[in-house]
C-alpha positions in Angstrom: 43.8 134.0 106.1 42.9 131.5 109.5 42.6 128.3 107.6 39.0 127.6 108.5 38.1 128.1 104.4 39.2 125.1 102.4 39.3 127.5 99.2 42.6 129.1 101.0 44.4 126.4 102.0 46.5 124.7 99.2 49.0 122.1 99.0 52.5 123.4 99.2 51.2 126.6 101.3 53.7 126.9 104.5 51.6 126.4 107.2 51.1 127.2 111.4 49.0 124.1 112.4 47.8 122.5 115.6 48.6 119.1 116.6 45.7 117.1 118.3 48.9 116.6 120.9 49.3 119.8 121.5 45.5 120.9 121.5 46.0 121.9 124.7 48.6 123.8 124.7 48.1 125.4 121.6 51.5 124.7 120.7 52.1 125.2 116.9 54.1 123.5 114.2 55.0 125.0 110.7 55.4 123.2 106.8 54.2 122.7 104.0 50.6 121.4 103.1 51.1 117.8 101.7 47.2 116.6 101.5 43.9 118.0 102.9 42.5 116.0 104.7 38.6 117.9 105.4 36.5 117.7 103.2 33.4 120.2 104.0 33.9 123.9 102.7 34.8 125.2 106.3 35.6 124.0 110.0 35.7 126.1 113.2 38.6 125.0 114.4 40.6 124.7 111.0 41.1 122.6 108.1 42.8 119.4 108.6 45.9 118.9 107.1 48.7 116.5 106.3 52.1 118.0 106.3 55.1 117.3 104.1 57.8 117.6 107.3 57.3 113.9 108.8 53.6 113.5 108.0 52.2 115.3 111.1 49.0 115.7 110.8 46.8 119.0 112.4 44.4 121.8 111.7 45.2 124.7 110.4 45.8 127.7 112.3 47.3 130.1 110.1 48.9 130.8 106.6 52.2 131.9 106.5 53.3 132.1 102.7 50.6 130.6 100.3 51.5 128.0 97.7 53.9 129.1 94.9 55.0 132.5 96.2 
């Protein structure tokens, strides 16, 4: 799963996500999914979320565990 579907991204899935910071650099940060923040179906460059871990907010690059598991 990349994280550019909405239908596979759900809150409390640990997440790899993109900062707009770090955009550049491709730098990632991992937690868990606190809110969703796009709304269409899918996104080319990932599915913006808001993390639990101090509210950082990115697109998704990658899910790691999905919710509940």
């Amino acid at each position: 799963m990349n994280g550019k579907n909405r239908e596979e991204v759900k809150v409390g899935a640990l997440v790899d996500i993109v900062l707009k910071k770090d955009q550049r650099t491709g730098k990632l940060t991992r937690g868990h999914v606190k809110r969703i923040l796009t709304n269409s179906r899918t996104h080319p460059h990932g599915i913006k979320v808001m993390l639990v871990e101090g509210d950082a907010v990115g697109r998704v690059q990658g899910i790691v565990e999905e919710a509940g598991k």
